[in-house]
SETORZA-794900 format. One line per field, with one value per residue: residue in one letter; x, y, z of N, C-alpha, C in turn; residue number from 1. Coordinates in steps of 0.001 Angstrom, whole numbers, plus 500000, padded with zeros to 6 digits. Layout:
# residues N
rest A:...
nc1 X:...
nc2 Y:...
nc3 Z:...
cac1 X:...
cac2 Y:...
cac3 Z:...
cc1 X:...
cc2 Y:...
cc3 Z:...
nr NUM:...
***
This chain:
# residues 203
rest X:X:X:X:X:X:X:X:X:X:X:X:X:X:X:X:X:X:X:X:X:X:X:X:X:X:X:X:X:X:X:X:X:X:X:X:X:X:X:X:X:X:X:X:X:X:X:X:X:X:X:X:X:X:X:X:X:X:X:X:X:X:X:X:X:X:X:X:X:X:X:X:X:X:X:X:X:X:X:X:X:X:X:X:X:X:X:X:X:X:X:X:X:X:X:X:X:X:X:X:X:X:X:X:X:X:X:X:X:X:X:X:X:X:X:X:X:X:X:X:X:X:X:X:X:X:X:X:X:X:X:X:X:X:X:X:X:X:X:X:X:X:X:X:X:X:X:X:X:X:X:X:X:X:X:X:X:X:X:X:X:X:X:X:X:X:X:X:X:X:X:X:X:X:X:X:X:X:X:X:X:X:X:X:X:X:X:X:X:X:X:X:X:X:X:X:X:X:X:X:X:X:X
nc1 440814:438383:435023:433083:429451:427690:424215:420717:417937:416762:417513:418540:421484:423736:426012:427135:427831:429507:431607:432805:434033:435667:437843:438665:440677:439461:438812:436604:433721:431306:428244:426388:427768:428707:426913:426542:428642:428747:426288:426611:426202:427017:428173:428538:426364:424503:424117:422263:420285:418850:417929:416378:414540:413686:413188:411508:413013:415286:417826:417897:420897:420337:421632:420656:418010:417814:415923:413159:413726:413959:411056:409646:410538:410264:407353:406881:407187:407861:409283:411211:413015:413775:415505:417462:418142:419929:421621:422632:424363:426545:427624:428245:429846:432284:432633:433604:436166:437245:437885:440149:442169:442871:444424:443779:443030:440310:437423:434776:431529:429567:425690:423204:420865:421145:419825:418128:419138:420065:422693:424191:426546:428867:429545:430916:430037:427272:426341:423678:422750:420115:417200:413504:410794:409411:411191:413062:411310:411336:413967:414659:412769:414086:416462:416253:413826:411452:408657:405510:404556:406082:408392:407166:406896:409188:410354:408663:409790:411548:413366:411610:412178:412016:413119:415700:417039:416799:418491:420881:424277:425689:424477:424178:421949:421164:419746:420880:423290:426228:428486:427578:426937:430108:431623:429983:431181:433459:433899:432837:434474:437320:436431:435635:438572:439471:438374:438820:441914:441474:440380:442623:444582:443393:441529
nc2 426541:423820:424292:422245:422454:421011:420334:419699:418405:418594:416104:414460:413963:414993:415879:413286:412628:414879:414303:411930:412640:414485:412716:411946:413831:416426:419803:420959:423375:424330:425690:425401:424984:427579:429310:428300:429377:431654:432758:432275:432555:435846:436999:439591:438866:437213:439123:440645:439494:438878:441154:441991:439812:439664:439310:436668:434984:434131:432275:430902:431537:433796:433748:432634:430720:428565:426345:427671:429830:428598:427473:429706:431146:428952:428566:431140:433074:435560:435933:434241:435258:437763:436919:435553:437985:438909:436926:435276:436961:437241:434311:433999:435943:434525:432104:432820:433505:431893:429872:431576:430913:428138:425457:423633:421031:420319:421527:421399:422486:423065:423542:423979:425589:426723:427120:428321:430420:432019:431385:430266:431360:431461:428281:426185:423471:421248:419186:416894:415193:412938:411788:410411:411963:410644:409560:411191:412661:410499:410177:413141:412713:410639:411718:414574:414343:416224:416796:415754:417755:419785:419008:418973:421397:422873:421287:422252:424606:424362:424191:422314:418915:418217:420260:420789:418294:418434:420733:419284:418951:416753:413534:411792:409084:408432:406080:403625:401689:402386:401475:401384:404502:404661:404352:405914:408518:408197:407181:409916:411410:410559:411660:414096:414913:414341:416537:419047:419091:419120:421783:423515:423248:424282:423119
nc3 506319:506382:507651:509390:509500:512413:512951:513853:515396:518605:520909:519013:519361:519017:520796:521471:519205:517592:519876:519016:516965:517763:519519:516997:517101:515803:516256:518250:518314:520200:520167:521970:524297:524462:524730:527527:528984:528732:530375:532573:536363:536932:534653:532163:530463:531618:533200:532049:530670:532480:533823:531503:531355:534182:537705:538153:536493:537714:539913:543060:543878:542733:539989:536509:536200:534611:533394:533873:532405:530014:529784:529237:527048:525456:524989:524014:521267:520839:523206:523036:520586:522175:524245:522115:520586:522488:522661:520682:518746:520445:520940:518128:518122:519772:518647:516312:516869:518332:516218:514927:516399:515443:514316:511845:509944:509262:511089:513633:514050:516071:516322:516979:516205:513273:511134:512003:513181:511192:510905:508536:507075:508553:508097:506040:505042:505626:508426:509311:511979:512390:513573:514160:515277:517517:518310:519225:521394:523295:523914:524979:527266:528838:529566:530625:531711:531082:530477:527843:526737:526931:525328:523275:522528:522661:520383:518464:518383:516780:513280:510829:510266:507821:506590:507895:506728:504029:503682:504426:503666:504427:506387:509505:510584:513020:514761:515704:517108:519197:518296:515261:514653:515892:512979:511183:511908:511311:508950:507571:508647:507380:505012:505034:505899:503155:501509:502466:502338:499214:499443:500572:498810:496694:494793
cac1 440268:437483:434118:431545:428570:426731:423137:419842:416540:416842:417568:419224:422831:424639:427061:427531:428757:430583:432313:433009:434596:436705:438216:439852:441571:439033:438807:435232:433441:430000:427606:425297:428601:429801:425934:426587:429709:428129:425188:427103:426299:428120:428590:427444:425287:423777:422870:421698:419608:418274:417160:415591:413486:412783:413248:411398:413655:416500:417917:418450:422018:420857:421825:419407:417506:418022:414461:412090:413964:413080:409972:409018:410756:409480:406208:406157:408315:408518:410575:412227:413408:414100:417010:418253:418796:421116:423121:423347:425834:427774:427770:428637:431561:433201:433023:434615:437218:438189:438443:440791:442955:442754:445424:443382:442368:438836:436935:433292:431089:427654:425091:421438:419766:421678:418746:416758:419472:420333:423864:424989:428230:429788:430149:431243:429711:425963:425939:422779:421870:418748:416212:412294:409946:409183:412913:413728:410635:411579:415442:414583:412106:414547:417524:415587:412703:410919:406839:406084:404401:406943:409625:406836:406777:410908:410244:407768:410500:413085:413328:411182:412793:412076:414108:416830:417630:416586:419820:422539:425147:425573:423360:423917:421000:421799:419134:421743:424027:427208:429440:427228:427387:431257:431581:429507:431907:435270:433328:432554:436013:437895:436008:435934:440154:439978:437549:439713:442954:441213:440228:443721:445444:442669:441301
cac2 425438:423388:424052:421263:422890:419916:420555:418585:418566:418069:414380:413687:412931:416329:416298:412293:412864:415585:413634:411005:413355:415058:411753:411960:415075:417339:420577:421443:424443:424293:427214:425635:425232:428570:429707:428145:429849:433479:433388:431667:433877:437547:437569:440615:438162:436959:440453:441301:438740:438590:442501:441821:438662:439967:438337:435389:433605:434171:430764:431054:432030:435034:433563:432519:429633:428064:425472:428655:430234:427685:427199:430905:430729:428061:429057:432164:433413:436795:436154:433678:436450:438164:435854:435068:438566:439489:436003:434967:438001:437122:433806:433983:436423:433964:430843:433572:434240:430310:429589:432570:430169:426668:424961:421941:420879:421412:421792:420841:423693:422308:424544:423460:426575:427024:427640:429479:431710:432440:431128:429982:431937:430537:426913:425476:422171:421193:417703:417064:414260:413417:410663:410585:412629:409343:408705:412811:412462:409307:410288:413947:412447:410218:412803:415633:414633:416731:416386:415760:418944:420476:418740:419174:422871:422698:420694:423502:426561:424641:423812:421027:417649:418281:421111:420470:417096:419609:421641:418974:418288:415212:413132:410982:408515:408037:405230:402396:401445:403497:400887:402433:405735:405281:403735:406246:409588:407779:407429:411382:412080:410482:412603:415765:415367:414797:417631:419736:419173:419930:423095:423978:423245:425343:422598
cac3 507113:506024:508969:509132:510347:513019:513643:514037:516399:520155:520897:517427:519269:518551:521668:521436:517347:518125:520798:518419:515753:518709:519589:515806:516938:515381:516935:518229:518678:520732:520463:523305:525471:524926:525397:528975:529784:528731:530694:534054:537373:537105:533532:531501:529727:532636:534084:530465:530240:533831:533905:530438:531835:535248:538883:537653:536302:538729:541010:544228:543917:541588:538449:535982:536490:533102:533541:534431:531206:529133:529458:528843:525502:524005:524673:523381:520122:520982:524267:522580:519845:522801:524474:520838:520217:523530:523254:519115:518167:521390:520454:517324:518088:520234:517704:515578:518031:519025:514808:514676:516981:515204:513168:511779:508247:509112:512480:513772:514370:516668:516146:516628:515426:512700:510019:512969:513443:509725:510278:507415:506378:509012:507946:504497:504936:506979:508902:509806:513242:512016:514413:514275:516464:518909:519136:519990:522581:523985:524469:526019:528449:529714:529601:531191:533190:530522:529859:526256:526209:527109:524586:521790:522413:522520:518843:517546:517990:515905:512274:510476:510301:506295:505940:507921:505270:502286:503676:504627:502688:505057:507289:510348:510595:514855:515409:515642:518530:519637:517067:514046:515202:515401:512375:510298:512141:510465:507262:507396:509006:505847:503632:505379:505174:502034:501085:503731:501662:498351:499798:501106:497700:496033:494158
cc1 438804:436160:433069:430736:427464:425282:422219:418992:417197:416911:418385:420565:423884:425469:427709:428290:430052:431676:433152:434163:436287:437829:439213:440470:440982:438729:437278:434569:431894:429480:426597:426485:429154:428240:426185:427127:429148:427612:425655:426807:427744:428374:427882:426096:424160:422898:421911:420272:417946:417261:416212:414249:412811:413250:412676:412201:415271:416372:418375:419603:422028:421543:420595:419310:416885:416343:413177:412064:413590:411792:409504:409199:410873:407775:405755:407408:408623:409246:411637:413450:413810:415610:417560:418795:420217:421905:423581:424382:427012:428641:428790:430417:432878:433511:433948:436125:438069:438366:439832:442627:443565:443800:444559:443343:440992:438468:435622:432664:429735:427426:423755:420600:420683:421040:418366:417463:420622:422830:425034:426315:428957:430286:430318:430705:428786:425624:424436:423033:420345:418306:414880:412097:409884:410355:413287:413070:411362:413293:415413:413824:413238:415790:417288:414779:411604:409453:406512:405280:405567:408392:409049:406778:408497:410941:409633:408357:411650:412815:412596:412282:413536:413434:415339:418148:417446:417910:420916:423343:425465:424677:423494:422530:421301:420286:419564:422893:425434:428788:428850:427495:428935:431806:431098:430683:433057:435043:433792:434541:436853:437658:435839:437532:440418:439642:438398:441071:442974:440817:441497:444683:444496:442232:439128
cc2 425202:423582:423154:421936:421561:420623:419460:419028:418655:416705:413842:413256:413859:416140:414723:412114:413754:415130:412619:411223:413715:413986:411201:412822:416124:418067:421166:422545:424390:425332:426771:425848:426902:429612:429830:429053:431372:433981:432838:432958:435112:437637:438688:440091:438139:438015:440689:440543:438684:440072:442558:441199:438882:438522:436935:434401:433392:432950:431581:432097:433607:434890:433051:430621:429228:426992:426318:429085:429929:427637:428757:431094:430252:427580:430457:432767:434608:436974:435432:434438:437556:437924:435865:436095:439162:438167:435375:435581:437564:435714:433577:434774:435580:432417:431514:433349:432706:430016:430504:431084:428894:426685:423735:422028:420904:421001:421543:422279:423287:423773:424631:424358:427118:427578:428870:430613:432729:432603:430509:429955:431359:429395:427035:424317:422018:419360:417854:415269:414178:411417:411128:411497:411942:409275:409835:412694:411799:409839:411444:413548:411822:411029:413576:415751:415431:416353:416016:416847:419792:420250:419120:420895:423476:422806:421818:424171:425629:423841:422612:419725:417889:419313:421492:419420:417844:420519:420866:418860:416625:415041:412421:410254:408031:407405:403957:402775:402263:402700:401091:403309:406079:404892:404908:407727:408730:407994:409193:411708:411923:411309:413857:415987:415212:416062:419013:420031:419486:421402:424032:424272:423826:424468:422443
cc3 506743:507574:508516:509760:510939:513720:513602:515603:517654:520534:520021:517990:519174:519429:521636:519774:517787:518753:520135:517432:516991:519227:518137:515540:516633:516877:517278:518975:518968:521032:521755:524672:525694:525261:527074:529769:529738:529551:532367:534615:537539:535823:532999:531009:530337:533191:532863:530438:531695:533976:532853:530708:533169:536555:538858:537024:536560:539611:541813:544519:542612:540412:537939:536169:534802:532778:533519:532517:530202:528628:528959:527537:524520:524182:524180:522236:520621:521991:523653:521601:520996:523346:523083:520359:521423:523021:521678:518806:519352:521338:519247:517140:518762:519255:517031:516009:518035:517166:514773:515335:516804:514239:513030:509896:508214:510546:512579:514543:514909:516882:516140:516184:514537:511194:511467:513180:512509:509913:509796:507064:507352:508752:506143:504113:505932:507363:509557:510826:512764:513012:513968:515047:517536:519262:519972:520800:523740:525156:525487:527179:529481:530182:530802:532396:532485:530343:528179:525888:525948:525717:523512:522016:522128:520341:518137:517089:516938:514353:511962:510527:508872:505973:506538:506726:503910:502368:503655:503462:502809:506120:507894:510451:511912:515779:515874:517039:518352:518439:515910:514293:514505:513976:510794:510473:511230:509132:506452:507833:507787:504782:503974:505350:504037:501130:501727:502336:499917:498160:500070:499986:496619:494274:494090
nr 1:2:3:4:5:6:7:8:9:10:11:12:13:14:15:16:17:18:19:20:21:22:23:24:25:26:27:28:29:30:31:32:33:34:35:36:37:38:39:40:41:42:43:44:45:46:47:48:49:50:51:52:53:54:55:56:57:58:59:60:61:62:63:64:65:66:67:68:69:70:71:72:73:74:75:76:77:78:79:80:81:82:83:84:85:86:87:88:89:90:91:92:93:94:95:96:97:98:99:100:101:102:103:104:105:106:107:108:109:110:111:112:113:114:115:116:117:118:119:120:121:122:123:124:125:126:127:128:129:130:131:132:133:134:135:136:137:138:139:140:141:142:143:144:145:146:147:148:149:150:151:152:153:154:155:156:157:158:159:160:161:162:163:164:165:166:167:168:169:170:171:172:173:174:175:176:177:178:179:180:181:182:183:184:185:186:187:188:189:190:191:192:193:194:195:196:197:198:199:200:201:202:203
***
């Protein structure tokens, strides 16, 4: 099975592509969704993470207060390297785990730190979402509620713009309306089955 690996900045569009692809049957595997489900109240993750970080950045209900979290680790690298090392390997073992399960001709693998968190071997193929800086601002402010300190400190911890497009193989350009968009996924979909089925017949 052929894996596209989908990454790109914050703002770039990653869960609205994705969405787009999934809609042509492709099978998709989300490392921020399965982030979510790890760190939900009572999981190991959760305690793991919570005893690590300290009563600060516990909600109400004693789970982690994902907004507090945030901000601590993308102001400072070394907590951030902190979180990334309890929940990447766990991560990563469960994308493992749901591929193990797939019958497709190739599958979508979202992955936004996918340079930052050296992984590579997992995919066969790197889509990149790629927008400006003003456009990623613009979109998290209104998303979020976010400051633009706050989003440019987000922007800081993750890969250049540059060397995300120095890695893809492919590139969404997701400044155009939701009929570009779909328009450019069919494009890519056609050619990831055919790339898919040259892979399968060991061509």
């Amino acid at each position: 099975m052929l894996r596209i690996g989908l990454t790109g900045g914050i703002g770039s569009g990653k869960s609205t592509i994705a969405a787009l692809f999934a809609e042509h049957g492709v099978p998709v595997i989300d490392a921020d969704i399965i982030a979510h489900q790890l760190t939900l109240p009572g999981t190991s993750a959760s305690t793991q993470v919570l005893q690590e970080f300290g009563p600060d950045i516990a909600d109400t209900n004693g789970g982690i207060d994902r907004r507090r979290l945030a901000q601590r680790i993308f102001h400072d690298r070394n907590e951030r390297a902190r979180l990334e090392g309890i929940l990447h390997p766990l991560i990563r073992t469960e994308m493992l785990r749901q591929q193990d399960n797939l019958d497709a001709p190739y599958c979508l693998l979202v992955i936004p730190l996918l340079f930052e968190a050296g992984q590579m071997d997992l995919v066969d193929r790197v889509l990149v979402a790629d927008v400006d800086e003003s456009t990623q601002i613009t979109r998290i402010a209104a998303r979020d509620g976010r400051s633009e300190a706050e989003i440019r400190a987000i922007l800081s911890s993750q890969t250049d713009r540059g060397h995300r497009l120095k890695m893809a193989d492919d590139c969404i350009t997701n400044t155009g309306d939701l009929t570009d968009l779909k328009a450019k996924v069919e494009t890519l979909h056609q050619k990831y089955l055919a790339l898919a089925l040259d892979k399968s017949s060991g061509r």
